[in-house]
LOVEX-739694 format. One record per residue: residue number from 0; residue in one letter; x, y, z of N, C-alpha, C, O in turn. Coordinates in Angstrom, 2 decimals. Layout:
# residues N
   pos   code      n_c1      n_c2      n_c3     ca_c1     ca_c2     ca_c3      c_c1      c_c2      c_c3      o_c1      o_c2      o_c3
   NUM      A         X         Y         Z         X         Y         Z         X         Y         Z         X         Y         Z
...
This chain:
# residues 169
   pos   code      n_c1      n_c2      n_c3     ca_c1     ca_c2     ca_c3      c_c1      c_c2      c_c3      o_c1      o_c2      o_c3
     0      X     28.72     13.77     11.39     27.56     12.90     11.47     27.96     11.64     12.23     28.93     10.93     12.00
     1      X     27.02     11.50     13.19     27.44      9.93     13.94     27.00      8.40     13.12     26.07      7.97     12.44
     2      X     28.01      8.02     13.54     27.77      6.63     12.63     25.73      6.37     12.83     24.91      6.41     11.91
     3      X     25.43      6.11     14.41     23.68      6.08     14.02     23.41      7.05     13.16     22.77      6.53     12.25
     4      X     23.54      8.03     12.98     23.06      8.40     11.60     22.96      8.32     10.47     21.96      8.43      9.77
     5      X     24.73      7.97     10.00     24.96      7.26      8.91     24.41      6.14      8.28     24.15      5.94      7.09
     6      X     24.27      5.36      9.41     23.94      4.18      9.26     21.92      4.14      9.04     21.38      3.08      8.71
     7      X     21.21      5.22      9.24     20.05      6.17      9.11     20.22      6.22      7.75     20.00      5.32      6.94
     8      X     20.67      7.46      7.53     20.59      8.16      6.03     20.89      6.56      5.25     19.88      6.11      4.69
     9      X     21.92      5.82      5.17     22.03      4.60      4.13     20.73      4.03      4.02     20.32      3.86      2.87
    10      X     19.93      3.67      5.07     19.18      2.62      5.09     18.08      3.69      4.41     17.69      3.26      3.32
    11      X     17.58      4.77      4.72     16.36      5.91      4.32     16.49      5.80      2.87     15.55      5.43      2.17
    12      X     17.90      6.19      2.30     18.19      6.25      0.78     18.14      4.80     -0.04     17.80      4.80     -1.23
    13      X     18.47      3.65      0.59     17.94      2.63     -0.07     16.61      1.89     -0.07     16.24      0.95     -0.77
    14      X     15.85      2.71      1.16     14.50      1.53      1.25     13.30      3.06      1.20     12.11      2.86      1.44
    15      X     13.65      4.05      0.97     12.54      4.92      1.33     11.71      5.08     -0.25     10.49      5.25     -0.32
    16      X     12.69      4.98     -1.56     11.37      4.45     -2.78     10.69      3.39     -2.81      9.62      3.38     -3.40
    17      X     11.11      2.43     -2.25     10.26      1.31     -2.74      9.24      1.75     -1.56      8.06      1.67     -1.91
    18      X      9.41      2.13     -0.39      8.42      2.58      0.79      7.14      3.40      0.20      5.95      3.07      0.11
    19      X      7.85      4.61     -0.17      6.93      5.35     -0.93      5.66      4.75     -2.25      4.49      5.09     -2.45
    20      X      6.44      3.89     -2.84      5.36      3.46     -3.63      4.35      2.28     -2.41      3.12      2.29     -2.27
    21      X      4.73      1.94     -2.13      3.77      0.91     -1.21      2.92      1.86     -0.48      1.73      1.56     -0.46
    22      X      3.30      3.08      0.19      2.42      4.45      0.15      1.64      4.60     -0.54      0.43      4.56     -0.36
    23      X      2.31      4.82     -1.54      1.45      5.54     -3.00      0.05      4.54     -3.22     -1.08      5.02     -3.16
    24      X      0.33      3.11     -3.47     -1.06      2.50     -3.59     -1.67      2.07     -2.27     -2.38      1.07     -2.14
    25      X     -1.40      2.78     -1.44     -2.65      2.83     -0.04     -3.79      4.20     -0.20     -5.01      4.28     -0.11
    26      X     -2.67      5.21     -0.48     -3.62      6.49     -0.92     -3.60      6.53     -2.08     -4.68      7.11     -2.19
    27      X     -3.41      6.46     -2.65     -3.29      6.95     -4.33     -2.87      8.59     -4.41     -3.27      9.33     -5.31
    28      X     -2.33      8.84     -3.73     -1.71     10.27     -4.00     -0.23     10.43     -3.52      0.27     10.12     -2.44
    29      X      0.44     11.13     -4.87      2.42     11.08     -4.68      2.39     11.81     -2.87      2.86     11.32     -1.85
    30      X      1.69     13.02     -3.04      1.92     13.94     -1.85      1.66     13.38     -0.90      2.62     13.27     -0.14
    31      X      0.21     12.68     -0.37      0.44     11.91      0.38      1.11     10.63      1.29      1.19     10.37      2.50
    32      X      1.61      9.86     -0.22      2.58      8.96      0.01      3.88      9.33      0.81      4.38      8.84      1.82
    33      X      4.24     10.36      0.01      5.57     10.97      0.77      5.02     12.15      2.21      5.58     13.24      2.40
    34      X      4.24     11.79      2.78      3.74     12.43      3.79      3.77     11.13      5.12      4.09     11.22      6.31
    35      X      3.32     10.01      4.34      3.29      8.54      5.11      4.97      8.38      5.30      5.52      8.39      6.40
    36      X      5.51      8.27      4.29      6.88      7.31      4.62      7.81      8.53      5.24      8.92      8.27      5.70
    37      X      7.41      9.55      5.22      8.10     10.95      6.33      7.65     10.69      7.60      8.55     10.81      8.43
    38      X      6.73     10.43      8.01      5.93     10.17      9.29      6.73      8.56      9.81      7.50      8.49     10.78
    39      X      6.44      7.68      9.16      7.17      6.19      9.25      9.01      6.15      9.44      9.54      5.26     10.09
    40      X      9.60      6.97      8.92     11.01      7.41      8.62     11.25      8.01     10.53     11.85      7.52     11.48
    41      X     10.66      8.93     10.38     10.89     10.27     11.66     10.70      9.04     13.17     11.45      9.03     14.15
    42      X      9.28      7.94     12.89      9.09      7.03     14.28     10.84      6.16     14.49     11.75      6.10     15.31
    43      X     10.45      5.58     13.06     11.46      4.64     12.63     12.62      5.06     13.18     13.29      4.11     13.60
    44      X     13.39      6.66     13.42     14.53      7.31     13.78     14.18      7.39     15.30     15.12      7.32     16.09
    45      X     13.34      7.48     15.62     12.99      7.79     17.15     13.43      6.39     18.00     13.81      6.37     19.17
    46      X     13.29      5.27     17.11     13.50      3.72     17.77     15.18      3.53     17.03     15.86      2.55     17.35
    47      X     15.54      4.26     16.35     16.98      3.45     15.59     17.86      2.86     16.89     18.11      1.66     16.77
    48      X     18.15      3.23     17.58     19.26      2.60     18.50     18.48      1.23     19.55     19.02      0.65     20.49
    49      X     17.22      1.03     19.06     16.87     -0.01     19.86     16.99     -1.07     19.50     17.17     -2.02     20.27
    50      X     16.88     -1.18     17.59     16.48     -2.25     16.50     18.26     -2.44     16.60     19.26     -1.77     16.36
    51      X     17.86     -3.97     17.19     19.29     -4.69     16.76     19.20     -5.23     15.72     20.16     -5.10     14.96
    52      X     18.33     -5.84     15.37     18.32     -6.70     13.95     17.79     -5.83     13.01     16.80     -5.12     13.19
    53      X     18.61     -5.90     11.82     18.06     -4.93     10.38     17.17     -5.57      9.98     16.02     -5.17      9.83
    54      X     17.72     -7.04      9.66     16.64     -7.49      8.49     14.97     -7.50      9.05     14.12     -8.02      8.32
    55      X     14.62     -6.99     10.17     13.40     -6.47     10.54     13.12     -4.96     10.41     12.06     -4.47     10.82
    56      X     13.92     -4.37      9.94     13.47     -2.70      9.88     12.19     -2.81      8.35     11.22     -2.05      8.44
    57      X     12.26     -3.51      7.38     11.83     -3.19      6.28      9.93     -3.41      6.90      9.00     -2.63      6.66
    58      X      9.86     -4.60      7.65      8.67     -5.23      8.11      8.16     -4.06      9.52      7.11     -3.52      9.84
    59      X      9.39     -4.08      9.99      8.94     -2.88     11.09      8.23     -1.24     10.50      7.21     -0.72     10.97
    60      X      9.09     -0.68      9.37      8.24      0.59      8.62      7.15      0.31      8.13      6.15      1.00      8.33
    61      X      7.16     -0.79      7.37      5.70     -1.26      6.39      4.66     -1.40      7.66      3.51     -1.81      7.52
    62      X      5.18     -1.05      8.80      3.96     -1.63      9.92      3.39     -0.09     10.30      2.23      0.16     10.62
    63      X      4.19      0.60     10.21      4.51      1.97     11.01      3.53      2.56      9.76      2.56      3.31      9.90
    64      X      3.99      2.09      8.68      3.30      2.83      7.13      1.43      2.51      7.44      0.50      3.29      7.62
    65      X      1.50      1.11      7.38      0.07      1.01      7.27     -0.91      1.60      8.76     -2.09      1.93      8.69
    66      X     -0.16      1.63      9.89     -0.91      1.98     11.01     -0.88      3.22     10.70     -1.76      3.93     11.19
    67      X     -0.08      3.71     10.02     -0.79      5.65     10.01     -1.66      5.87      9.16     -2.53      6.73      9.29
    68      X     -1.52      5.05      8.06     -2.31      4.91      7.24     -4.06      5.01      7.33     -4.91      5.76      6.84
    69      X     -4.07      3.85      8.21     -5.60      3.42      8.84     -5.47      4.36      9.47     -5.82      5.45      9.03
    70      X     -4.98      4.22     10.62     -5.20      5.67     11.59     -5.75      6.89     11.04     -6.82      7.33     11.45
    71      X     -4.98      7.53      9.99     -5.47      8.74      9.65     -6.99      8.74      8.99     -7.72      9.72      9.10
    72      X     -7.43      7.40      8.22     -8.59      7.38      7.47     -9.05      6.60      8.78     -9.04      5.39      8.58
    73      X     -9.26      6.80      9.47    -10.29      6.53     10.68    -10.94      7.67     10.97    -12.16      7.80     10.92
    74      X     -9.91      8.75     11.37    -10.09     10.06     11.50    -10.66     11.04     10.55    -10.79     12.22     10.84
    75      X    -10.95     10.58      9.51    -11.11     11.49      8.46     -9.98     12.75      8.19    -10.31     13.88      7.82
    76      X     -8.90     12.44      8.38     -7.86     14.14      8.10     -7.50     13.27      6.39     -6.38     13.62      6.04
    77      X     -8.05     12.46      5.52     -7.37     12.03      4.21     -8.35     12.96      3.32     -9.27     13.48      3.95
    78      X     -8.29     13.17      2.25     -9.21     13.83      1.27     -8.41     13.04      0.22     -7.27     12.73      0.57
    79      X     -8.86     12.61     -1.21     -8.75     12.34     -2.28     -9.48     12.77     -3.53    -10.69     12.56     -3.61
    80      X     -8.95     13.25     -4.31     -9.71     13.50     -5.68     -9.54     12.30     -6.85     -8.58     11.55     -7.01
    81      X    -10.54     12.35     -7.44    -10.30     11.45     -8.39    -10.01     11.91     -9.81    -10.64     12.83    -10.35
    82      X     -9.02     11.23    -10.38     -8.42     11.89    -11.63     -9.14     10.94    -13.02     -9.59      9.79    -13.04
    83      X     -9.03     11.81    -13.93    -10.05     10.95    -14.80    -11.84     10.67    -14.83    -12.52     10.73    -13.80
    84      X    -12.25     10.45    -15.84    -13.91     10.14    -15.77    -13.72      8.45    -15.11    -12.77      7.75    -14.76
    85      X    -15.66      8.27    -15.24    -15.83      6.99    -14.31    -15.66      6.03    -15.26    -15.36      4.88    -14.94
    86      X    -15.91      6.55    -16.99    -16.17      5.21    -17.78    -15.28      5.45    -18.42    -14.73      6.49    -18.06
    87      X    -14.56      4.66    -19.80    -13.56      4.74    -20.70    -14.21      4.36    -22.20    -14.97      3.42    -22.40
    88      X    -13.91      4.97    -22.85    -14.74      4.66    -23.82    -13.82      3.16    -24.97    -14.14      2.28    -25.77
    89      X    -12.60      3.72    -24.32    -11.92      2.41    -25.12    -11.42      1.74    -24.12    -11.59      2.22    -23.00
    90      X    -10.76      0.61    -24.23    -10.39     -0.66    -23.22     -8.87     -0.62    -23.20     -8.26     -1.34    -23.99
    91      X     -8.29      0.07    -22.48     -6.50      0.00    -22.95     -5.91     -1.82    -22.79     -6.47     -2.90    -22.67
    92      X     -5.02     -1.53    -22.85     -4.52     -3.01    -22.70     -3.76     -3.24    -21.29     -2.77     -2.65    -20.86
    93      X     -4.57     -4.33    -20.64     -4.11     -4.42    -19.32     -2.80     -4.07    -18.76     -2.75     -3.62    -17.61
    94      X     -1.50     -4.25    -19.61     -0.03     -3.12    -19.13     -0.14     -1.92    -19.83      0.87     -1.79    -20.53
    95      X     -0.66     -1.28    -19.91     -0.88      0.22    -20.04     -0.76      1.08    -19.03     -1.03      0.71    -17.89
    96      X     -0.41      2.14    -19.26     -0.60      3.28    -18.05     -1.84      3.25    -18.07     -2.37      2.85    -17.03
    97      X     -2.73      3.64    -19.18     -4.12      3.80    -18.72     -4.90      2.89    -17.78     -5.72      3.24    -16.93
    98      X     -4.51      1.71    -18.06     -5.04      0.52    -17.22     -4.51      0.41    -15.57     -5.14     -0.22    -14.72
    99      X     -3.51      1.01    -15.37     -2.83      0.80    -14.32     -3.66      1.91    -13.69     -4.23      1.80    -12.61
   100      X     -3.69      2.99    -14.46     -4.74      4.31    -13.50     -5.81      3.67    -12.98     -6.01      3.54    -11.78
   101      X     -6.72      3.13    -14.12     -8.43      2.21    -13.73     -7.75      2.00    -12.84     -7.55      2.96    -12.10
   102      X     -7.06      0.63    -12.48     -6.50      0.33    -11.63     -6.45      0.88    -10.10     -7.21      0.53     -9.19
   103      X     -5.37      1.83    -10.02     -5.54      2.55     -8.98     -6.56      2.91     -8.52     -6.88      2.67     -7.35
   104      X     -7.31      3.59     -9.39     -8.95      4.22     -9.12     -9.45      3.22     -8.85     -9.19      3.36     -7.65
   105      X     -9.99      2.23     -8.88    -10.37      1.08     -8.11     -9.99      0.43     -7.10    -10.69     -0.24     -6.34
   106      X     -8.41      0.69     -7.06     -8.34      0.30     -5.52     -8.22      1.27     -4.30     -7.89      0.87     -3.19
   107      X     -8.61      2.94     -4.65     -8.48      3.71     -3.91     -9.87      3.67     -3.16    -10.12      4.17     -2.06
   108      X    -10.90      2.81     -4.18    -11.88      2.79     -3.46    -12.58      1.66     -2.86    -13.77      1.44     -2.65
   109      X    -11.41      0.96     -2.63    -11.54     -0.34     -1.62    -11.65      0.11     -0.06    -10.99      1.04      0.40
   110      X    -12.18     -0.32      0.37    -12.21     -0.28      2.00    -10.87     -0.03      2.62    -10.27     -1.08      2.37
   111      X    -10.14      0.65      3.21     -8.61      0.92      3.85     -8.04     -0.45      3.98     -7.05     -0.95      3.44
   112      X     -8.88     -0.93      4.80     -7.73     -2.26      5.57     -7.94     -3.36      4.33     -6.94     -3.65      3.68
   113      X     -9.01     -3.87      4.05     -8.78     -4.38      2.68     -7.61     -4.02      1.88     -6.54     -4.63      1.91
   114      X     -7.90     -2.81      1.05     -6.90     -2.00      0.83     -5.40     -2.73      1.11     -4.73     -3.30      0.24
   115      X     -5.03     -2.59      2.52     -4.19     -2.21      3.09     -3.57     -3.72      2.91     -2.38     -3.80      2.61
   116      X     -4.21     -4.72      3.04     -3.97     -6.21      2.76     -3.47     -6.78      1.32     -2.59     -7.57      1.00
   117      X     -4.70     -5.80      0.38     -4.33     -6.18     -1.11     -3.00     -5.85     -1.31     -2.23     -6.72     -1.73
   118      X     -2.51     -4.45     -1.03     -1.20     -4.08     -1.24     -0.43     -4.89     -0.23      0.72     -4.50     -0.46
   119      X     -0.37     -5.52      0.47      0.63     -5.97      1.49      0.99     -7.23      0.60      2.09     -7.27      0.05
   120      X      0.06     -8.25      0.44     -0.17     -9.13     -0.67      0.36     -9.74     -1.89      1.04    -10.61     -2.43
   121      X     -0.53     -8.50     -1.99     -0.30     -8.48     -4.15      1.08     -7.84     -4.42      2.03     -8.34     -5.02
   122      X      0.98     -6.86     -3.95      2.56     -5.87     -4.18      3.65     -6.30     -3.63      4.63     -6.66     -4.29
   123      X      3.60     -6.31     -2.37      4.59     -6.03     -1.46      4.77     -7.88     -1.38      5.84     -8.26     -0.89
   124      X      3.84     -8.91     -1.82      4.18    -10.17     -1.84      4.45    -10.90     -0.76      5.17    -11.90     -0.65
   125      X      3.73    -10.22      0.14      3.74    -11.16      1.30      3.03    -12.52      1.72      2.21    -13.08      0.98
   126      X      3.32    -12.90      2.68      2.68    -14.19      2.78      1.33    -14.15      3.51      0.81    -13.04      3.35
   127      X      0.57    -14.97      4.25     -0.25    -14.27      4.85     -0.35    -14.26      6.28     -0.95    -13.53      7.07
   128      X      0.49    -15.41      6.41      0.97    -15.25      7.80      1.81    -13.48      8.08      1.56    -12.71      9.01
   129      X      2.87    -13.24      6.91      2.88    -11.80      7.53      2.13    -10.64      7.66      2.15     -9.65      8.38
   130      X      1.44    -11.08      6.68      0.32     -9.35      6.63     -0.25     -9.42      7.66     -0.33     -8.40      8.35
   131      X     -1.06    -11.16      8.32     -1.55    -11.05      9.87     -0.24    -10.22     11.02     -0.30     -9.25     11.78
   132      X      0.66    -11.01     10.72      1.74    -10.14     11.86      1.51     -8.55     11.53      1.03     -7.74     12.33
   133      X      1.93     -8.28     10.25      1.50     -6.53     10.47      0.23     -6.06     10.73      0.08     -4.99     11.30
   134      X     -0.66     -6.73     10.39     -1.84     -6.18     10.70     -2.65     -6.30     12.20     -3.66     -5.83     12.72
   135      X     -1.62     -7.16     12.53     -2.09     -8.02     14.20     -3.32     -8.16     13.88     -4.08     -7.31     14.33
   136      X     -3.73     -8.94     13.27     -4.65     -9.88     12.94     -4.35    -11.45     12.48     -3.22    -11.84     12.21
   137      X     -5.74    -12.43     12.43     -5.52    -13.64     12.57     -5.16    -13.97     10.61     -5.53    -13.17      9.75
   138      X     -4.49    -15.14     10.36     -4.39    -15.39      9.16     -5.34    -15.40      8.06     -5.19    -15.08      6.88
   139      X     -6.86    -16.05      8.99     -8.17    -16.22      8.36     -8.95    -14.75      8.01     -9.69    -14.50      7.06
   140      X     -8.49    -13.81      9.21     -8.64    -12.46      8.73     -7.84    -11.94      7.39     -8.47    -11.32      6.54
   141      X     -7.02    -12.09      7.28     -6.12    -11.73      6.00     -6.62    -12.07      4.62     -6.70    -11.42      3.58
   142      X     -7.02    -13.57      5.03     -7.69    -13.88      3.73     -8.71    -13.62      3.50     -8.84    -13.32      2.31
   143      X    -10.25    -13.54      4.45    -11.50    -12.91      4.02    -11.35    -11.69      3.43    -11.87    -11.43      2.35
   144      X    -10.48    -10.66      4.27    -10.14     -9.16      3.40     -9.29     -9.19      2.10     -9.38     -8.32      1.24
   145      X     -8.32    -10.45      2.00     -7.93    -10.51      0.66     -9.25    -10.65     -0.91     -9.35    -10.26     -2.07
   146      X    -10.14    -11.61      0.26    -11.33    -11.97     -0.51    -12.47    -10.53     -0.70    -12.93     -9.98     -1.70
   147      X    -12.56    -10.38      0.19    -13.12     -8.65     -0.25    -12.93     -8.16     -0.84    -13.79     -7.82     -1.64
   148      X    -11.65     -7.71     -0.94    -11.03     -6.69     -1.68    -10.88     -7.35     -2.80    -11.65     -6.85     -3.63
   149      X    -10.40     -8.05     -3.16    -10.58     -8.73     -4.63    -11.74     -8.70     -5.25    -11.80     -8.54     -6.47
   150      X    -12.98     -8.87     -4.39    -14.92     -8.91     -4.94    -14.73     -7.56     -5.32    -14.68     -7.46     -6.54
   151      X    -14.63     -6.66     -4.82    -14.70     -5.23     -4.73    -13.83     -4.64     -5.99    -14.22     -3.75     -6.74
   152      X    -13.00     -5.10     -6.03    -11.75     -4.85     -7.28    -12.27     -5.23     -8.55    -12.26     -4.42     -9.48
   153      X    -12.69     -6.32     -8.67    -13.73     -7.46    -10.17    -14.74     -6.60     -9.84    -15.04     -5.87    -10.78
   154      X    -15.36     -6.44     -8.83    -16.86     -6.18     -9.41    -16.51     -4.55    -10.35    -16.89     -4.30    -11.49
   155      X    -15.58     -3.52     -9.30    -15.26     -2.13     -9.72    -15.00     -2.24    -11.20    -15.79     -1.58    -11.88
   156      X    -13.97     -3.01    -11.94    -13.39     -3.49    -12.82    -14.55     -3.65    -14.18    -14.92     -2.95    -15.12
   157      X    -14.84     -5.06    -13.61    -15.92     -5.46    -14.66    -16.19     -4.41    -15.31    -15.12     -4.07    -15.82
   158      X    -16.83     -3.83    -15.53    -17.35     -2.76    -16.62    -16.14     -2.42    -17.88    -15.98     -2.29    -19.09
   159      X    -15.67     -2.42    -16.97    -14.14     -1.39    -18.06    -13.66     -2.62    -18.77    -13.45     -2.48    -19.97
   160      X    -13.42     -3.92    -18.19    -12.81     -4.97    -18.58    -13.74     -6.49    -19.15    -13.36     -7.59    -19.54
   161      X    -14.81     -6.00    -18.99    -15.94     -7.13    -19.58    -15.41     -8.28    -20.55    -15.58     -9.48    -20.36
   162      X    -14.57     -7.54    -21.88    -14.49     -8.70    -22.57    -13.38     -9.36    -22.75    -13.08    -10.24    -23.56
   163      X    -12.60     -8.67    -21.61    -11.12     -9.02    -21.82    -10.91    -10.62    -20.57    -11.21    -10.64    -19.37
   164      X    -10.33    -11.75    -21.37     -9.98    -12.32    -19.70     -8.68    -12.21    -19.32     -7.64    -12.24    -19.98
   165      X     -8.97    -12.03    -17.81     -7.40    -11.50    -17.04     -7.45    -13.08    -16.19     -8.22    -14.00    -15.92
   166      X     -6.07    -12.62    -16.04     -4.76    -13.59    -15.59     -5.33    -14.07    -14.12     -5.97    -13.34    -13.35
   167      X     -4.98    -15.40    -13.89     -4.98    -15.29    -12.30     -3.86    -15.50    -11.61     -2.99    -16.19    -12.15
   168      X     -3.59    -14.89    -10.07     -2.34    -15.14     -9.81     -2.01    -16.26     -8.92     -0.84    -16.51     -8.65
């Protein structure tokens, strides 16, 4: 194995879970997720000998992740099922698995690039100057879709969570 490779496989095996989950809450599906960060991995190898600087590979995949991302739900080739009913008859407690599912299910049905912002954001903790860099969009864009997607998230929410008050961040 040549050292570029080596130096491949290290970086794939330490950054390709946390990749995958940042996948995972764009689609909400494991299979798909690991369909994104295989696709992002394979570009990512196609450029390895160009990227002199590492500490940009993590920002460079997360870019590669979300443009296939959108891309593909532009196109319609995504399908999703939804797991679970629409209502709950009991209220789990906001760190619950159950809550974390609502969760998901509500943000699978955010708008993509919204979507694609909340997780860049909220999860992945970016600033917003970077999500504009990945998104090549303006900062003020980042935040109206942060603001969307958040309306969209409370309003989805509300029902399930009416009497509970949640945290702000």
């Amino acid at each position: 194995m040549s050292d570029r490779d080596k130096a491949f496989a290290e970086y794939f095996a330490a950054r390709s879970g946390a990749m995958r989950g940042t996948a995972y809450l764009l689609c909400g599906d494991w299979h798909r997720a690991e369909d994104l960060v295989q696709t992002a991995f394979v570009k990512l190898y196609r450029v390895w000998n160009r990227i002199s600087r590492h500490e940009v590979l993590d920002s460079y995949v997360r870019q590669i992740l979300i443009r296939t991302f959108l891309d593909e739900r532009r196109r319609g080739w995504w399908r999703r099922e939804r797991v679970g009913g629409e209502d709950a008859d009991q209220v789990a407690p906001p760190d619950s698995p159950e809550s974390r599912l609502v969760l998901l299910q509500a943000l699978a049905r955010v708008a993509p690039r919204q979507r694609a912002v909340l997780v860049l954001r909220y999860w992945e903790d970016l600033s917003v100057e970077d999500v504009a860099a990945l998104l090549e969009c303006s900062p003020g864009t980042v935040k109206s879709q942060a603001a969307r997607g958040l309306d969209t998230l409370r309003g989805l929410l509300a029902p399930t969570y009416s009497g509970i008050e949640m945290g702000e961040r």
